[in-house]
N, C-alpha and C positions, 0 to 999 in steps of 0.2 A: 090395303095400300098398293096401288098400282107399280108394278115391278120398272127397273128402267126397261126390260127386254120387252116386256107387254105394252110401255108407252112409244115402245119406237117401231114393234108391228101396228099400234094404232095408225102411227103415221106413214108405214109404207113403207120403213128407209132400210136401205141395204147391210145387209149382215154378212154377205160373202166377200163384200171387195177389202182390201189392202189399206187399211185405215192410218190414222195419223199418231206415229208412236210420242212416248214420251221420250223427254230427255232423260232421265231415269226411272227406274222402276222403284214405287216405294213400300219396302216393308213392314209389316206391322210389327208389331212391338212384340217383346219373349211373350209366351204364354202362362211366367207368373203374372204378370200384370190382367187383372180377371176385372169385370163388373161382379155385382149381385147376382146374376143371373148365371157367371163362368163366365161369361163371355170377354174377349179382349177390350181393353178401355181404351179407349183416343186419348189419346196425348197430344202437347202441343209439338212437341217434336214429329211426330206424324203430319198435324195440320200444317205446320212452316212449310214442308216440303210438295205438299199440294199443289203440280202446276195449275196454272189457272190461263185460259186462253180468252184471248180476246180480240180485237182489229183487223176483223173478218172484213174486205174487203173483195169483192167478185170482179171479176175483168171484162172490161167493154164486150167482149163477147160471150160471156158469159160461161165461157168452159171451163175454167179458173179461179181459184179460190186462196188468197193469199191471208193466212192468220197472224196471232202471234202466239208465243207460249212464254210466258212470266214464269220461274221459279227461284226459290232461297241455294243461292251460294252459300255455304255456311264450313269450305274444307281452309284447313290451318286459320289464319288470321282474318279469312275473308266473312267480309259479313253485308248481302249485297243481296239486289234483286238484279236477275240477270232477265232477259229478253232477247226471240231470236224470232227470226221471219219464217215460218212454213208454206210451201206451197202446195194444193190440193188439186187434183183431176177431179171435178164434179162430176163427170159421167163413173169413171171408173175408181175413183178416192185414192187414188197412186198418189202418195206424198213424197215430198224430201225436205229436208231442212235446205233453207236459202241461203242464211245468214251464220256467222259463227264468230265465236272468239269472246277476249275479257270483255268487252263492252257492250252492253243494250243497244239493239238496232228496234224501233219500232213504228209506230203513227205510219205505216206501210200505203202510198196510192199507185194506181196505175196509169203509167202514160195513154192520152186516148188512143192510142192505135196499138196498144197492149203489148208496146214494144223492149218498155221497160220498166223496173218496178222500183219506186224511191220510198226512200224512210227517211227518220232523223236515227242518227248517232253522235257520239261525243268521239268517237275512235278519232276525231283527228284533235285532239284537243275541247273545241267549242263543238258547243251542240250545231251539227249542221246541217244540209238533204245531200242523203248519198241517190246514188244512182246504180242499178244493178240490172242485165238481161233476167229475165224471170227461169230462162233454160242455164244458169249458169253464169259463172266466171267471178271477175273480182270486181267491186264495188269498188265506184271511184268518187270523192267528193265535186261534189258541184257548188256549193254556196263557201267562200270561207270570205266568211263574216268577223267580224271582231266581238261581237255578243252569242248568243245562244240564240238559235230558231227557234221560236213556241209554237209554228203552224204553217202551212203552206199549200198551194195550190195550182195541180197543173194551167195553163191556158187551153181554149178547149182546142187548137192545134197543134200542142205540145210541144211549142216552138219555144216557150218564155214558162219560166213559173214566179210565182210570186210568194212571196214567205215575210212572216213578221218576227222582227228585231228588236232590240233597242239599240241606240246610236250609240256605235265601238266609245270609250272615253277618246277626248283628245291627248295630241300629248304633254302638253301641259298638267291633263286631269295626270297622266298617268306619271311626271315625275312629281307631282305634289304627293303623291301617294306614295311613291319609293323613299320620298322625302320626309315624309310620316306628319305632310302639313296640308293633310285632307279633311280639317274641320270640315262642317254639315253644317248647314242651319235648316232645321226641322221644317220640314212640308213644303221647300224650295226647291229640292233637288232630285224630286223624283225624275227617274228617266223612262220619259214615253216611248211608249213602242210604236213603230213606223212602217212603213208598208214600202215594198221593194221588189223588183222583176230581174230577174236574170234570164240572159239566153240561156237554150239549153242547146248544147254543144254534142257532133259525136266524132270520136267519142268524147264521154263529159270532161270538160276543162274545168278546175277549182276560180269560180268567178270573186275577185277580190273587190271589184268595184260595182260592185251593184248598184243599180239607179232605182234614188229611194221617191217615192210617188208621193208620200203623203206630208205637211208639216209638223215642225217639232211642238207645234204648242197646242194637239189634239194626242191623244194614245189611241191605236186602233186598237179595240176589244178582241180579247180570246176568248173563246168560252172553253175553258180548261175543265178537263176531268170526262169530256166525251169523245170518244176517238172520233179523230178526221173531223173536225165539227172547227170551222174555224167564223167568223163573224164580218166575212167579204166572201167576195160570190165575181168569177168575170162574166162578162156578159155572151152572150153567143156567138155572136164576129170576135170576140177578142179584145176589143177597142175601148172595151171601158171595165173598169172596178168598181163594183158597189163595196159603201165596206161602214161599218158600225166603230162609230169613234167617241170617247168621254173625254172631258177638262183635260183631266189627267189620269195618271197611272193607277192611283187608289181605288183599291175594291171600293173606299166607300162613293165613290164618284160614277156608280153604273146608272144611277138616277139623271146623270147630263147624257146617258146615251144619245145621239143623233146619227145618221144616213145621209153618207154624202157620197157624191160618183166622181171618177180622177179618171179621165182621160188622156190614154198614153200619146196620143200623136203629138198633143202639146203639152200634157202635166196638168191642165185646168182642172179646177175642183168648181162643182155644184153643190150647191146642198138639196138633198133628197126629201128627206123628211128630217124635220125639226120643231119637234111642238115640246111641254110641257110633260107629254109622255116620257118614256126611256124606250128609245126604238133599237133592235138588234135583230142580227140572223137575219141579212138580206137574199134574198135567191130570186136569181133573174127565170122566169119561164123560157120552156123552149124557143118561143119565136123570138125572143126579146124583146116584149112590148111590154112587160109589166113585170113590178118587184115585189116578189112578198115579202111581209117582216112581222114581227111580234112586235105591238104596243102595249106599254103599262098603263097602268090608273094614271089617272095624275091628283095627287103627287105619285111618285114612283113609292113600291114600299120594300121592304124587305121579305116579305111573305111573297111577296112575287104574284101577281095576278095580271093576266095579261088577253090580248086578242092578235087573233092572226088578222093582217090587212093587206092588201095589194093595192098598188099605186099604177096606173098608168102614164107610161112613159110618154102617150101623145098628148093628153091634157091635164096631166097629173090630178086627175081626180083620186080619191081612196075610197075604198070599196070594206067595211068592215066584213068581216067572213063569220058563220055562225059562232056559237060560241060552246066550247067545249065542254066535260064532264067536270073536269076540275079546273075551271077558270083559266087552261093553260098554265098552269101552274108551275112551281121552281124545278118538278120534275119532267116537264112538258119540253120538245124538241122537234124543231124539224126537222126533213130529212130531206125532201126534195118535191119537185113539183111530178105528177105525171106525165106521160110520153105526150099527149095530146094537150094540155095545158088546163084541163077542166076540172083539176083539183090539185091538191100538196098532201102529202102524207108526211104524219108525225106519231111522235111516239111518247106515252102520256100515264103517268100512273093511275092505275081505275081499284083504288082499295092497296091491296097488297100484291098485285099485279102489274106490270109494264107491258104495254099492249103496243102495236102498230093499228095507228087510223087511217082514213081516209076523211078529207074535208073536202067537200066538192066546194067550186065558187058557188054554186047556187046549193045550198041543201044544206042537212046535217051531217056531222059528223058518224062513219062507222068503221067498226074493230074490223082488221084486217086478220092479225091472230086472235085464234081464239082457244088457244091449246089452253085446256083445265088444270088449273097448279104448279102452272110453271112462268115463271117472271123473265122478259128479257133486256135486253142491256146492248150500248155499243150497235144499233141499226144503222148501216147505212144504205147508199145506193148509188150502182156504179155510173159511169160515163153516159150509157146508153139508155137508163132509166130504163133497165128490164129485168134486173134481178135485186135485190134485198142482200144484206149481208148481218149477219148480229150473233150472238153467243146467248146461250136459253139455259137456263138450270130451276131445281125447285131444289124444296127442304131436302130430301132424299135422293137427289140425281144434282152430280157436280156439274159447274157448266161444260158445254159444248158449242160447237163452231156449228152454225145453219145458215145455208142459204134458202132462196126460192124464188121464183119468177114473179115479179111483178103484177102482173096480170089476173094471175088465179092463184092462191095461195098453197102452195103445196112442200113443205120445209123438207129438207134434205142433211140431215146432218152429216159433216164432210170431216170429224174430231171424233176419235172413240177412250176419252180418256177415261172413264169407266171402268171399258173394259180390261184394261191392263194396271189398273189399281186393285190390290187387295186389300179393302178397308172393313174396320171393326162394323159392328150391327150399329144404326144409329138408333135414336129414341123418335118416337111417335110425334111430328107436328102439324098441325091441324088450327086451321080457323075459329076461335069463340069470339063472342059477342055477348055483352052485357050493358045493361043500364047504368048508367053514372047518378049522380045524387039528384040531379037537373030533371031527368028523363032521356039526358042525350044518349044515342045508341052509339057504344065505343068498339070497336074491332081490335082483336089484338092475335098474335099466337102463341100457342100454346104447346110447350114442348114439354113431353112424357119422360120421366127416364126410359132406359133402357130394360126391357121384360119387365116394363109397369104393368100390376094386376090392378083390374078394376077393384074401386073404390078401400084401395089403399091408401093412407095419407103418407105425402113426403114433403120434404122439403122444399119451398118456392122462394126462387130468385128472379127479380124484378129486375129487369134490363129498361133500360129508357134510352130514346134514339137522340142525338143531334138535332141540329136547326135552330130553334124549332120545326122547323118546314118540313124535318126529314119525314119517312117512312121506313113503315121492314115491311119490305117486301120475300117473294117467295125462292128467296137464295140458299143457297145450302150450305147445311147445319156445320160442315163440315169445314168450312171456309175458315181461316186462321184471324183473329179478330182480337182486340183486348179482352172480347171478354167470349170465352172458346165455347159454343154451345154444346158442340159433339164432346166435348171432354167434359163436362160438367153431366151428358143426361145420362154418359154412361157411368157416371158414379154416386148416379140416383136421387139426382136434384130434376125437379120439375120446372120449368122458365115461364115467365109469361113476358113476351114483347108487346107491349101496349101502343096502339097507334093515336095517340091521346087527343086532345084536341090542341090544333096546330098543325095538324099532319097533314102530309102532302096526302094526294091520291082520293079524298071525300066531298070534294067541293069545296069553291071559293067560300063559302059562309063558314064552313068549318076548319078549313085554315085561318081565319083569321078573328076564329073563337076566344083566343087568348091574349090578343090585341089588352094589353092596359092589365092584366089578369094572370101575369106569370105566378105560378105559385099556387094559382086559384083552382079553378076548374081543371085545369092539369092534372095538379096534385092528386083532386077529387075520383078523378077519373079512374089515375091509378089504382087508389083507394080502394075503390069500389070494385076493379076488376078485383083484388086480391079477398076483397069478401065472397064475391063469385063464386073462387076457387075455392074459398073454404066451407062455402055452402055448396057446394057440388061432392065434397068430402075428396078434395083432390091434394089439398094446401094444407101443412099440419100448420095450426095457425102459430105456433112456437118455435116453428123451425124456418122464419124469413129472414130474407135477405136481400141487397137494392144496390144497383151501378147503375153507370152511365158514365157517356163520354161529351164532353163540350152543353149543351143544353142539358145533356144527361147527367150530368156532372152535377149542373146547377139545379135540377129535380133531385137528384138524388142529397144534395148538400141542405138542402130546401126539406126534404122530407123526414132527415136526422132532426130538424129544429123542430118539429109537429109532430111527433108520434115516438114514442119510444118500444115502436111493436117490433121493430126491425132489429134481427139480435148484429145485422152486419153490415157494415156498405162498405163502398169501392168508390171513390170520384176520380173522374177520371175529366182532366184539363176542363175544370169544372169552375164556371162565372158564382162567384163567392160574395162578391161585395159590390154592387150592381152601380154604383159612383164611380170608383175606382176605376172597375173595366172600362167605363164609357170615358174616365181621362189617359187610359193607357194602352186602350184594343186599340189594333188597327181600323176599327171601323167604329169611328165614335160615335157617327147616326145612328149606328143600328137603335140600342135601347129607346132613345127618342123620338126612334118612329115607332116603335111597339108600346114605348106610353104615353105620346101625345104630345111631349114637352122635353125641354131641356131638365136636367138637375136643377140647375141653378132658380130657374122657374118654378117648377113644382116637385119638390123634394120629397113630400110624403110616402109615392109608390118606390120611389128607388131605395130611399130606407124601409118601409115596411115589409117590401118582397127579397129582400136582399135577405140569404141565410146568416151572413155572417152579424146581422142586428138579433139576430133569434139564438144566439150561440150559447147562453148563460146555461149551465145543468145539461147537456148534451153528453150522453154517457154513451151510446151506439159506437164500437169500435170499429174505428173508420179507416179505413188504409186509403193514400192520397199518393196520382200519379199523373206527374205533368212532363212534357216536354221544356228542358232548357230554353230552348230556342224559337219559344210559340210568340208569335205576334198575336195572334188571334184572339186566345185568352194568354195574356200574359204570367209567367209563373209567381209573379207576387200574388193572382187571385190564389194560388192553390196554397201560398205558403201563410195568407192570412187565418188560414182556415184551420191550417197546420199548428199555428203555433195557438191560435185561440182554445182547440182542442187538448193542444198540451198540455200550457198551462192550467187547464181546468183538472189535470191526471184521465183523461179518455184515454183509453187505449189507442192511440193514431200512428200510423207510420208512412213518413211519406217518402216516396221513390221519382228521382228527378233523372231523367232520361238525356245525358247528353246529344246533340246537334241534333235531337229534334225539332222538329218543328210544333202545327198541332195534331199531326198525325205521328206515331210510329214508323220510320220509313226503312229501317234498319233491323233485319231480322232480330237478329240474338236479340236486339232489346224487347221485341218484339214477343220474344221465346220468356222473357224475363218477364212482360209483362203481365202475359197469359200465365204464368205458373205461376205471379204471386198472385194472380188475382183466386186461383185453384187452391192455392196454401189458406189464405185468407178467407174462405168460406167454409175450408175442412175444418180451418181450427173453431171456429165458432158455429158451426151451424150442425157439426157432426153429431155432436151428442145430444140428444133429447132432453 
């Protein structure tokens, strides 16, 4: 297994300069707490405190390198993810912290003349863009909006920026509301988010009246969860906005994506592109003649399959562009056009990997990184389109901060969090591949305990990923998650993460394998890996065990009704009763586009693949953990599931997670989750 010190003389990168400290240093745990082997165990109280950096951003000139570092609050009552702005000397890796105090500063850009450096914060109340010299001082607000910023963007003379909103209430909404005579009528009252320019002032003035560009009966699209990734683009004079807009606010409405352009001199709105597709992620090339964007199937689908296109702005022709390894797919991103204009580079899962491409206009697509066993995340690319900015980690090496020059690919890691961690030994993980019942070939990995000897059997825990669409990729083990890998392999549990069929990163055919077929081939898949393991003599076949979180939840809930080989599961915010969710999820297409039809239409697959019709004689003691506050999957799916179980005497226990959402956002519960889900596998899977 390649050392981190041995992967980072592979690439060149400097070991003597002044690297980027943590905000605390974290210690391992007493040395009663042993594995099998003596060695210390990972805890989840180790993993919570794990910073994790991200929002690498490099400066128009490329000297410069602005990150973040994310870690758990957890002193007296506080229970919180904090976030702060670092700044890095790429030549010489001289850091300092930028940003400070109770509140998260993050989503960090640089003015183009690299004069200042803005984030969003909440410090003045609403989430808003502050403003800060990169050499110091005190950060002043710039937007004070009556909503929350979700994204923003300089102009390219950093004269003006633009940021999306939703429209402040009026004040009417707001004394019906002190009034407590705020009835709702259901799917009337979403509020769109709108697109808006502020001057940028020096020094910065708090702009209360911003002049908003776009109208209220379109939402302009976020694409949320990728730093700096917003879904408008200005143009190269300044003069105009591309910008990616649906009906309305509802996830489930990204299928009316359209592209339209709003011209500040007058406000005029075009429409760009508008077809039957779902068009997003416009980026105007350097000369300004032409917009690239992503088009879907049509119909649009949930599995996401898509094509990169460019439109010409003299004749508005389109120009479809090759087409990629995974269809573009729901992990697929672009990033930005090159300096010259004869390609766009994106970033695209290939297997269990996150790669950086190149697409030329005329050619195919190819891998820009091509670093062995390490997954990346968060690429972007500064003003000048001459350097890359992103964060890289594998199984065994946490992430870190990397730049590198555009041009020729040469990665520079500018974060040494590593080396100022002293963490326990992790377990052995590694790529296998096996046959499914079909002949399909399944990829999944594979992680060893801790001082695992060959061909000893132990105990296997089946983890199943989200989405569907999701993947696991090549993140590390060590990362704090509901379900904690590094704490599970050092107390001698074996994992297999199955990339099943549905999965992102193997091709458009093989995402959309399980089209009509939840339950089916999935299931199989798993199945089948875990006979693998037990013919390889890895899997004692008496000692499994099966989670999953949102899709994982629903395999895992799915897989209690079919097999009684499973002595344990975990569901976690897990689709139970497949009607239900589609009258109560926020996104009530989804299932009716993955089986063809409405319920009401054809009711046979939603009852037959729904676990909760399979529920009669289910004895697998199941522990069940949902978020309160999930739209997504709502916690009546988890409690259907709960009390079906009980009733029958199964051993279930289920754990409802206040102001969740469908994620965990909130340490300690966070801390609660991971250690019931550790209690929950010792007590049933420990003994032989």
């Amino acid at each position: 297994m390649m050392s981190a010190r041995d992967r980072d003389a592979r690439f060149g990168l400097r070991r003597s300069a002044v690297v980027l400290a943590l905000l605390v240093i974290v210690a391992v745990h007493a040395a009663s707490h042993r594995n099998a082997s003596g060695g210390e165990l990972w805890e989840p109280d180790l993993m919570i405190r794990i910073p994790r950096v991200g929002g690498v951003q490099v400066s128009p000139d490329g000297t410069r390198a602005a990150c973040t570092v994310r870690r758990a609050v957890l002193e007296g009552d506080k229970s919180q993810y904090l976030t702060q702005i670092h700044l890095v000397d790429c030549a010489t890796l001289a850091r300092r912290q930028l940003t400070r105090g109770d509140t998260s500063c993050d989503e960090p850009q640089w003015s183009p003349d690299g004069q200042w450096l803005s984030f969003l914060s909440s410090r003045g109340g609403k989430r808003g863009v502050w403003l800060i010299r990169p050499d110091g001082g005190e950060a002043a607000l710039l937007t004070d909006h009556g909503t929350d910023v979700s994204g923003y963007r300089w102009s390219p003379d950093g004269r003006s920026l633009a940021f999306i909103a939703t429209e402040p209430l009026t004040a009417d909404q707001e004394a019906r509301q002190r009034r407590r005579d705020d009835a709702r009528i259901a799917g009337e009252e979403l509020r769109n988010a709108r697109l808006y320019v502020v001057p940028v002032t020096d020094p910065p003035q708090p702009q209360r009246d911003a002049r908003v560009l776009t109208p209220a009966d379109r939402s302009v699209q976020v694409e949320s969860g990728r730093a700096g990734k917003v879904a408008f683009d200005w143009s190269p004079d300044g003069k105009a906005i591309a910008f990616s807009h649906t009906v309305t606010a509802s996830p489930d409405a990204f299928g009316s994506a359209d592209i339209s352009v709003v011209h500040l001199d007058d406000g005029r709105i075009e429409e760009l592109v508008a077809t039957a597709a779902a068009e997003s992620a416009p980026l105007y090339s350097p000369d300004g003649g032409f917009v690239a964007f992503t088009s879907s199937d049509i119909p649009p689908s949930w599995a996401g399959s898509r094509r990169v296109r460019v439109i010409s702005l003299a004749d508005f022709s389109v120009r479809e562009l090759a087409d990629t390894q995974d269809g573009y797919g729901r992990y697929s991103d672009l990033i930005g056009w090159s300096a010259d204009g004869a390609s766009i580079y994106f970033c695209e899962a290939h297997g269990a990997t996150l790669r950086i491409m190149e697409l030329p206009l005329m050619g195919t697509p190819v891998a820009i990184s091509t670093a062995d066993g390490m997954s990346l995340s968060g690429v972007t690319m500064n003003a000048r389109r001459t350097h890359f900015g992103w964060s890289w980690e594998s199984f065994d090496h946490l992430n870190e901060a990397y730049v590198s020059p555009v041009g020729k690919f040469a990665p520079t890691v500018v974060s040494r969090m590593a080396e100022e961690l002293r963490l326990p030994e992790l377990g052995r993980s590694e790529m296998v591949r096996w046959k499914s019942t079909d002949g399909l070939e399944i990829e999944g990995v594979l992680t060893l305990p801790v001082g695992y000897r060959d061909g000893a059997r132990v105990p296997l825990l089946v983890i199943v990923h989200g989405g569907p669409m999701g993947v696991f990729t090549r993140t590390f083990d060590g990362t704090a998650g509901p379900y904690p890998v590094a704490a599970f392999a050092s107390r001698g549990y074996a994992m297999l993460r199955a990339n099943v069929r549905g999965s992102s990163g193997y091709g458009r055919k093989f995402r959309y394998a399980n089209y009509g077929d939840w339950g089916g081939g999935d299931y199989r898949d798993l199945i089948s890996g875990v006979e693998h393991l037990i013919k390889s003599g890895i899997a004692d076949p008496d000692r499994l065990g099966i989670m999953g979180w949102s899709y994982g939840g629903y395999i895992t809930a799915w897989t209690i009704t079919q097999t009684s080989r499973f002595r344990a599961a975990s569901v976690g915010a897990g689709v139970t009763n497949l009607t239900s969710f589609t009258g109560t999820a926020d996104i009530p297409g989804f299932l009716p586009d993955y089986f063809g039809d409405e319920h009401w239409n054809r009711d046979e697959p939603y009852r037959e693949r729904s676990p909760i019709r399979h529920v009669r004689g289910v004895a697998t003691p199941t522990l069940i953990q949902h978020g309160e506050r999930d739209l997504r999957v709502p916690l009546s799916q988890g409690e259907e599931l709960y009390n079906a179980l009980k009733r029958q005497g199964c051993p279930t226990v289920m754990v409802i997670y206040p102001r969740s959402p469908h994620s965990i956002e909130e340490p300690r519960l966070l801390l609660d989750c991971m250690r019931r889900n550790l209690d929950w596998f010792a007590t049933h899977l420990d003994q032989p």
